[in-house]
C-alpha positions in Angstrom: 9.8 -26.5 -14.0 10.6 -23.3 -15.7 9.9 -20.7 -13.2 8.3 -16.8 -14.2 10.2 -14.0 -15.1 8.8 -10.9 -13.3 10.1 -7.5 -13.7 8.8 -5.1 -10.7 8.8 -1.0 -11.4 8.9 0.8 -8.3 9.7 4.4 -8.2 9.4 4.9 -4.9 7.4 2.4 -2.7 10.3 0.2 -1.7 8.7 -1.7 1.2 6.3 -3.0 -0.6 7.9 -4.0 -4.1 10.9 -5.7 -1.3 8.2 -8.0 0.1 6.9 -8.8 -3.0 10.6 -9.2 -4.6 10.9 -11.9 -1.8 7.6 -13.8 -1.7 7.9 -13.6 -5.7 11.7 -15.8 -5.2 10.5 -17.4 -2.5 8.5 -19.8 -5.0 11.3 -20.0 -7.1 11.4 -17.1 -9.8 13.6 -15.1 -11.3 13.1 -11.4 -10.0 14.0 -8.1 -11.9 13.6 -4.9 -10.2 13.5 -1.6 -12.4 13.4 2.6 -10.9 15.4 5.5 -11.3 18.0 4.7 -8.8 20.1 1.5 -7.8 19.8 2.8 -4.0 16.6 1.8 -3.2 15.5 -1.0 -1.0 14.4 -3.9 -3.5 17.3 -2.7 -5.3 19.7 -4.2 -2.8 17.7 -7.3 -2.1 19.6 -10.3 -2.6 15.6 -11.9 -3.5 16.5 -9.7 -6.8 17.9 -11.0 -9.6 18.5 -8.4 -12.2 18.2 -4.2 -11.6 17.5 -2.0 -14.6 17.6 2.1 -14.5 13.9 2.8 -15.5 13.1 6.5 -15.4 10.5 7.9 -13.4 6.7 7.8 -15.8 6.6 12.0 -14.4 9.8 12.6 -16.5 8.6 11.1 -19.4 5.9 8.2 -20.5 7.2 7.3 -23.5 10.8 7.0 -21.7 9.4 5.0 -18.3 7.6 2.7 -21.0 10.4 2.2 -23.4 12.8 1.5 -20.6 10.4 -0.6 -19.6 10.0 -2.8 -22.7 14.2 -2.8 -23.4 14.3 -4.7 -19.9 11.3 -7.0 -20.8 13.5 -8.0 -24.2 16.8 -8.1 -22.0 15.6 -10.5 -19.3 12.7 -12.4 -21.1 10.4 -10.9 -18.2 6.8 -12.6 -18.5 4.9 -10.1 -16.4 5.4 -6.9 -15.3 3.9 -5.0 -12.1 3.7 -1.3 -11.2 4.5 -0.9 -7.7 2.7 3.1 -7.0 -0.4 3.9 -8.1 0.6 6.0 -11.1 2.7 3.8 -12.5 0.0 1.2 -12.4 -2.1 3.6 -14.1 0.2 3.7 -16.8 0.6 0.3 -17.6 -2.6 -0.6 -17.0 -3.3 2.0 -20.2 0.1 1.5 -22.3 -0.5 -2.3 -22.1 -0.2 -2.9 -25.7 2.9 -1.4 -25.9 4.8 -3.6 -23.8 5.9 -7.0 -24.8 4.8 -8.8 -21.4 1.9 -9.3 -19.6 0.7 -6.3 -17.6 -1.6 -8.0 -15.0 -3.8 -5.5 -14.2 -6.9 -4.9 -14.5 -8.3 -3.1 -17.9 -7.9 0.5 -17.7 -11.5 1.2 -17.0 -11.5 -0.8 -14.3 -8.5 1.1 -13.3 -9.8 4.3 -13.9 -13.2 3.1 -11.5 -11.8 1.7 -8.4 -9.1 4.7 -8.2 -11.8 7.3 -7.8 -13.0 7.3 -4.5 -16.5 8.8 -5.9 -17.0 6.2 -8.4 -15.8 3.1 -5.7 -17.6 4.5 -3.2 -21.2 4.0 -5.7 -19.9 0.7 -6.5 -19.5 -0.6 -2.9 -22.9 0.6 -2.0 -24.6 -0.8 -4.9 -23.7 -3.8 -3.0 -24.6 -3.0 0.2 -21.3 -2.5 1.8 -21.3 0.7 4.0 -18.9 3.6 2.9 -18.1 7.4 4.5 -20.4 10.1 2.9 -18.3 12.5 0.8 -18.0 16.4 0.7 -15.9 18.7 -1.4 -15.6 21.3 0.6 -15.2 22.2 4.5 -18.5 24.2 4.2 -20.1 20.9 2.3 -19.1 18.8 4.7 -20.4 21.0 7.8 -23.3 21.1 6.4 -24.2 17.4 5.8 -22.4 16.3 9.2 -21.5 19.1 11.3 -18.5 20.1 13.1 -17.2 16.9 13.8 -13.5 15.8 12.6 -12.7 15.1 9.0 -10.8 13.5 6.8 -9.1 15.3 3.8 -7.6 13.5 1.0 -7.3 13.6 -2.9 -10.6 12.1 -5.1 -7.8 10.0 -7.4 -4.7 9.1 -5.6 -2.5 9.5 -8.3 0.5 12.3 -9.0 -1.1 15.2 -9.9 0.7 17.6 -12.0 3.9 15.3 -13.2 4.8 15.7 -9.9 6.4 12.0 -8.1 4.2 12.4 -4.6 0.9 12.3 -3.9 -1.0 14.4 -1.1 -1.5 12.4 1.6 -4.7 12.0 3.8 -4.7 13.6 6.8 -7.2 14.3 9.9 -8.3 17.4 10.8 -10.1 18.3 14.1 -10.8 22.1 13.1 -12.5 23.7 10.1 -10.2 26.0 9.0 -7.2 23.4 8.8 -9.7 21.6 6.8 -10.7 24.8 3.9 -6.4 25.1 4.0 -5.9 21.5 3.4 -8.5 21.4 0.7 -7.2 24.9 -0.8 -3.9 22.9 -1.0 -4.9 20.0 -2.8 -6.3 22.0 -5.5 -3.3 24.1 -5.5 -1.6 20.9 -6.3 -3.5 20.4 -9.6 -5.7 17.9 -7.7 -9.5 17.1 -7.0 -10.3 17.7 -3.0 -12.6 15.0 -1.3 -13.7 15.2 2.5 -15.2 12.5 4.8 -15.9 12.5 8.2 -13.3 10.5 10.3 -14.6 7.0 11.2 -13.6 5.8 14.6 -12.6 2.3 15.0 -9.9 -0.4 13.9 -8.3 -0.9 10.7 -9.2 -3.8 9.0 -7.9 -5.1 5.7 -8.8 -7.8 3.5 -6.7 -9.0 1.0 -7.4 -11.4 -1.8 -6.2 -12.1 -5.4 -8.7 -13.3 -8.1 -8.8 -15.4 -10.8 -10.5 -14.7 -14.0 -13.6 -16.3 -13.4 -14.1 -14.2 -10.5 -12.9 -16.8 -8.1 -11.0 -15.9 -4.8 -7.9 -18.3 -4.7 -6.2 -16.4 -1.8 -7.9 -14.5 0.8 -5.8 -12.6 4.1 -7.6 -11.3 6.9 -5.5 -9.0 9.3 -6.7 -5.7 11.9 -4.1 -3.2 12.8 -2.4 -2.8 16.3 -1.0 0.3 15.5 -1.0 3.0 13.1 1.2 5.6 11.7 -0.2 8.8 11.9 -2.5 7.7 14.3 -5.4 8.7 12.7 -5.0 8.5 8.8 -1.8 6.1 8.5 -0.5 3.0 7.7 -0.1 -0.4 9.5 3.0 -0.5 11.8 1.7 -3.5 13.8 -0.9 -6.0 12.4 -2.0 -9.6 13.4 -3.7 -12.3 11.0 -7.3 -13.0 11.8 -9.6 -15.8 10.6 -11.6 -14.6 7.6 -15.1 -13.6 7.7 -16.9 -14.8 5.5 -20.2 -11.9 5.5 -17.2 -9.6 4.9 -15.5 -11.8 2.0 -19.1 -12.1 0.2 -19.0 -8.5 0.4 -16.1 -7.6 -0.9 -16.4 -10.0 -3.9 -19.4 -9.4 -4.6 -17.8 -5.6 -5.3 -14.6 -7.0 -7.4 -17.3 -8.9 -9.3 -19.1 -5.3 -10.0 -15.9 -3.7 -10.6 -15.0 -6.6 -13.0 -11.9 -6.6 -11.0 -9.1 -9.3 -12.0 -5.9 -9.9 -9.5 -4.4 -8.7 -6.2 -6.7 -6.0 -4.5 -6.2 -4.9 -0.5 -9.9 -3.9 0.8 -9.4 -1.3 3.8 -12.0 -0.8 6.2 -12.8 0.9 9.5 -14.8 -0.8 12.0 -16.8 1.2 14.8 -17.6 -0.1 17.9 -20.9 -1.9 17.4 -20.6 -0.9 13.6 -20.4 -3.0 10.3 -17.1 -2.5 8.4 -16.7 0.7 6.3 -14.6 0.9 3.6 -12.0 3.6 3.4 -9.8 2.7 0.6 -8.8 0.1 -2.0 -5.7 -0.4 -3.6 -5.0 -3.0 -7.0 -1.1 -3.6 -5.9 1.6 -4.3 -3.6 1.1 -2.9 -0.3 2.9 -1.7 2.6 2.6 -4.9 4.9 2.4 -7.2 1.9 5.2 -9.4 4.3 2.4 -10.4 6.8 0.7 -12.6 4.0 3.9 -14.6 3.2 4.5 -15.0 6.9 1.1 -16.2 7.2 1.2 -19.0 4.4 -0.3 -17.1 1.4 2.2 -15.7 -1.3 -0.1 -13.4 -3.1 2.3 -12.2 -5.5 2.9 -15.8 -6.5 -0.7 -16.4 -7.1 -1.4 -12.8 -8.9 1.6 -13.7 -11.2 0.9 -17.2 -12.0 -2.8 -16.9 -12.9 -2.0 -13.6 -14.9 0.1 -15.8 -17.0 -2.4 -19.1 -17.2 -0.8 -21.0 -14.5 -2.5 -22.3 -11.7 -1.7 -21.0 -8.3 1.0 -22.8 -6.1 0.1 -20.6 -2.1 -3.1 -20.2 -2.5 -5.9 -20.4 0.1 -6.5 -18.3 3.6 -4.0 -17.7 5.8 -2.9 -18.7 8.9 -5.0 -16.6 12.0 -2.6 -15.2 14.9 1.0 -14.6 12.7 2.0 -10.8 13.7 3.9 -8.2 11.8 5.6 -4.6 12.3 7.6 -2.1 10.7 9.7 -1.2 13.1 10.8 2.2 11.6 6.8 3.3 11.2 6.9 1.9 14.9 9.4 4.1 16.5 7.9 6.8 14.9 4.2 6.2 15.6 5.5 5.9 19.3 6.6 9.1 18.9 3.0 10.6 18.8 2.6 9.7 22.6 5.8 9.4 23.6 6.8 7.8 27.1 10.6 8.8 26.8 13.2 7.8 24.2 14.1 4.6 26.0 10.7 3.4 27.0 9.5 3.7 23.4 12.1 2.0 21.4 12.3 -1.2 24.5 8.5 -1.6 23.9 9.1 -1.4 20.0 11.8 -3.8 20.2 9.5 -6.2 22.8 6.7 -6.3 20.0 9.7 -7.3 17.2 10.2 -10.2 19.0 8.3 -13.3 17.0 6.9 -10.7 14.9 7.1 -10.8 11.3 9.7 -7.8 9.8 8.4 -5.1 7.3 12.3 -5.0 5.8 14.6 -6.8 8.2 15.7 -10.2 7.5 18.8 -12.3 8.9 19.0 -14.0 4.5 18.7 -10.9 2.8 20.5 -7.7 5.2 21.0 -5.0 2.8 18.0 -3.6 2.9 18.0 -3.9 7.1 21.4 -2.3 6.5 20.1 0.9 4.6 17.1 1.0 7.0 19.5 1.4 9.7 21.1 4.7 9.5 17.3 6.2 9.1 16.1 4.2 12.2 19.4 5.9 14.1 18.7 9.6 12.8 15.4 9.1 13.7 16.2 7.9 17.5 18.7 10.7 17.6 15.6 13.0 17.0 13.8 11.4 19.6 16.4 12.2 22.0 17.2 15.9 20.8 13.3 16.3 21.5 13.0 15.1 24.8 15.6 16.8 25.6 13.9 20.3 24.7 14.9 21.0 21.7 13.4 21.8 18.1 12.9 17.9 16.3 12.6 17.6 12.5 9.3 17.3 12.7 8.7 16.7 8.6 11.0 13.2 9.5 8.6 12.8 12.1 5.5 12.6 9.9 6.0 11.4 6.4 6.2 7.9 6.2 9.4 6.9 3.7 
């Protein structure tokens, strides 16, 4: 059976394009990877077939997309992903300049769920509850008070030709709100602020077919987050789908007139119905859990982009764990119990947990993660010890 050709661009988001590097060989294909450097995780993945210097789309469009097309002649690639959200943005709207399928949605599509104002109307046009938005620290104490607040970008994209986006961050007090919104437009960038939802992280993951069909779905809540209050996944578990909250959430892709992989997040309060807090249309951070689970979603997203029908389809397995162990150690670090204590109960939770980058087949990456994860514990024990960490390693995830 001839197997797909898929080319994955990441500039940046290497935990993500890695799992998707491995779930995409895992069902047999041949696997390109493409950035601006040869050092990267997915880079040294043995799941990776070919590497190709692709320069980063701030240097250049027309460079990042004719970079991109050379290595689509080169290697034959069938499809071709974006692994950050700018880059995504750019295929998604260079399409017809690239001699392989870009399996994204249309560019208006694009353009709608990536502005939180615009998804945000979508998702309650179907009844699905979402934060109320402010653009300003005085807005926002007006509608909702003092309480604490969340401060992130309107479009999460680069702003400025710049490589990084602002991150979200939590803020108890109203003048580190105004700074952090003064910031964000300092950065060329449109300020949003929402009042910080208490509860668990949720996510649900699914990748649809053209008809609007679900033909994977993944269900998992967070253990653990890094930062605590506006991070990322560091511990997750598999639950059993429900199905209230599936109907929801198609019934939105169906108004977006979405097509392909899409990761729903969602907070949900004690007592509360699910509110949604984000949405992302690619590869994410704990894309490993699905695979580990029984759903390879980058193997369905692929094959139905190119008229194939899906091989790993279906829900996955409830109860299958995950963690990144570097985002672990670190979010550990926010209530610390002692150097020791910390990394023994990390290392307890690894065990019969599904890896974010370690794996005994493929070690390179592991390899490359280990001389951060030893900096990092050497911080950990300059700190207890009394003295001045590098707190900037502390907080930005890699």
């Amino acid at each position: 059976m001839h197997a797909v050709r898929a080319l994955i661009v990441d500039s940046g988001q290497g935990r993500a394009s890695l799992a998707a590097a491995r779930a995409l060989r895992h069902a047999g294909w041949t696997v390109g990877i493409g950035g601006p450097t040869l050092a990267g995780l997915p880079m040294l993945s043995c799941a990776v077939r070919h590497r190709h210097l692709i320069p980063p789309y701030a240097a250049g469009t027309r460079d990042f997309l004719e970079a991109i097309d050379r290595a689509a002649a080169e290697r034959d690639y069938e499809v071709v992903f974006g692994c950050s959200d700018g880059e995504v943005m750019v295929l998604s709207r260079e399409r017809s300049t690239i001699n392989a399928c870009v399996p994204h949605p249309p560019h208006d599509v694009m353009m709608r769920t990536i502005d939180k104002v615009q998804l945000g109307a979508a998702a309650r046009e179907v009844g699905m509850a979402t934060p109320p938005i402010a653009s300003s620290g005085a807005e926002a104490r007006e509608r909702w008070g003092l309480m604490p607040a969340m401060v992130k970008e309107r479009v999460h994209t680069p702003a400025s030709g710049s490589l990084n986006h602002l991150a979200s961050q939590a803020f108890a007090d109203p003048h580190s709100v105004e700074r952090r919104v003064r910031q964000i437009r300092a950065a060329g960038s449109v300020p949003l602020v929402q009042p910080l939802v208490e509860g668990r992280l949720i996510a649900f993951t699914s990748v649809v077919d053209a008809a609007g069909l679900m033909v994977a779905r993944v269900q998992q809540v967070a253990e653990r987050t890094y930062p605590r209050d506006a991070g990322l996944s560091v511990r997750a578990q598999t639950v059993p789908v429900d199905e209230q909250l599936s109907e929801q959430v198609n019934l939105l892709l169906r108004e977006l007139g979405w097509f392909g992989l899409s990761e729903l997040q969602f907070i949900l309060p004690d007592g509360g119905a699910p509110v949604l807090i984000d949405f992302n249309g690619r590869f994410y951070g704990s894309l490993a859990l699905a695979l580990a689970a029984g759903v390879n979603l980058p193997d369905a997203w692929a094959r139905i982009a190119t008229g194939r029908a899906p091989l790993e389809g279906g829900d996955a397995r409830s109860g299958v764990r995950y963690q990144w162990l570097e985002g672990d150690l670190r979010a550990a670090r926010e209530r610390s119990h002692g150097p020791l204590r910390d990394a023994t109960e990390c290392i307890r939770y690894a065990m019969g947990a599904r890896p974010s980058i370690w794996s005994a087949t493929d070690p390179l990456p592991g390899v490359l993660t280990a001389g951060r994860l030893l900096k990092q514990s050497v911080r950990l024990v300059v700190a207890a010890d009394g003295h001045p960490a590098d707190s900037a390693a502390n907080r930005a995830p890699p």
